[in-house]
C-alpha positions as semicolon CSV with decimal commas, in nm:
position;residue;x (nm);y (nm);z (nm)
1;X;14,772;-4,537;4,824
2;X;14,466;-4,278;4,790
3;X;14,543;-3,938;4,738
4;X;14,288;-3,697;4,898
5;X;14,154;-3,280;4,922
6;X;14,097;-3,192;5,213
7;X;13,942;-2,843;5,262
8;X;13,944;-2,665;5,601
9;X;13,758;-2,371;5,691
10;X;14,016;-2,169;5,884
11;X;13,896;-1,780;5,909
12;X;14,209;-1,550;5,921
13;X;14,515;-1,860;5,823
14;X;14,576;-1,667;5,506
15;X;14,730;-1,365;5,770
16;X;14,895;-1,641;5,982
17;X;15,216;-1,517;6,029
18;X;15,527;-1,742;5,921
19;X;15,622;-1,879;6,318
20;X;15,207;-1,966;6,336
21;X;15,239;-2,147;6,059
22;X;15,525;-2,334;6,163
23;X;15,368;-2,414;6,478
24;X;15,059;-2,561;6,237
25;X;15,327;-2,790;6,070
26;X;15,490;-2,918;6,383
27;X;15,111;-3,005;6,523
28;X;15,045;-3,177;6,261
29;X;15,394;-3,353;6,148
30;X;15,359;-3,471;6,542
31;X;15,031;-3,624;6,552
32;X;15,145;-3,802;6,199
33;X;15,402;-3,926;6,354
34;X;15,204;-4,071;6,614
35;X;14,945;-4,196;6,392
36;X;15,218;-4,402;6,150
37;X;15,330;-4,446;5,813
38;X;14,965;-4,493;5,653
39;X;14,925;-4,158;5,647
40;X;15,119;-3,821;5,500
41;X;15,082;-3,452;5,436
42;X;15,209;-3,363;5,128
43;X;15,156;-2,995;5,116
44;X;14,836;-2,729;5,176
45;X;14,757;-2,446;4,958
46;X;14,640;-2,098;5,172
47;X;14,336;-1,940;5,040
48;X;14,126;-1,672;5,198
49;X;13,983;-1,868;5,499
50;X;14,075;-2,188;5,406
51;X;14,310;-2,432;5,338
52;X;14,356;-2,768;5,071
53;X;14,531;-2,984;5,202
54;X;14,652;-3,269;5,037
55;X;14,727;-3,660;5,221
56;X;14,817;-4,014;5,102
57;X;14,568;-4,230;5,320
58;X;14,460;-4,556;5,299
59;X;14,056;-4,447;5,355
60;X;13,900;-4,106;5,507
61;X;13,880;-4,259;5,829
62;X;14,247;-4,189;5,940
63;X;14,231;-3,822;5,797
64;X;13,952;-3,759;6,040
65;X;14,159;-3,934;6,301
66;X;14,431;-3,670;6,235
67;X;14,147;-3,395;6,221
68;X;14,037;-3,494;6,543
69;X;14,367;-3,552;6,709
70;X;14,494;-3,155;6,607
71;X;14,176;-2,986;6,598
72;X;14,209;-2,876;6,296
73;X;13,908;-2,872;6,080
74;X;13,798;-3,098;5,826
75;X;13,548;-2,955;5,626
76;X;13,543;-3,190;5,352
77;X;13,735;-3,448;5,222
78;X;13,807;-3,542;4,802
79;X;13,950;-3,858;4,680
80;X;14,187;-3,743;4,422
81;X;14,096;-3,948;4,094
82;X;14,400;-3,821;3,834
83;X;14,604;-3,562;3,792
84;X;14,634;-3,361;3,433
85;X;14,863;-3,052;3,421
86;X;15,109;-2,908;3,097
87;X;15,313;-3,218;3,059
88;X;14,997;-3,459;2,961
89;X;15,021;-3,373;2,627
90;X;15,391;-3,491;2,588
91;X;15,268;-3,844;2,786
């Protein structure tokens, strides 16, 4: 399945405190739940005002379905096209 980046432009989440974050989560893990198994979060980094977000999808169309069914922002969306990091050399 396509992996994607999605960036959202969220002024302030990187002072979100650890209970408004969990309330973030439990939006979202609901409306994923709602919206099947085609889709899942795998984790979101924080940065100042935003956050990257990444999902397994089948196309972009049901990550703006879950944008639009939190309200959470989807400021752009990435397909993923590889992934390098320290073990590539040893592959």
């Amino acid at each position: 399945m396509p992996q994607y980046l999605i960036e959202r432009h969220i002024p302030g989440v990187e002072a979100m405190s650890p209970e408004e974050l969990k309330s973030v989560a439990r939006k979202s893990n609901s409306v994923l739940s709602d919206l099947g198994s085609d889709i899942r979060w795998l984790h979101s980094y924080i940065v100042d005002g935003k956050t990257y977000c990444v999902y397994l999808a089948p196309d972009q169309e049901l990550i703006l379905e879950h944008s639009r069914m939190t309200g959470f922002p989807c400021n752009r969306i990435i397909e993923i096209r590889g992934v390098i990091d320290p073990e590539t050399e040893q592959a």
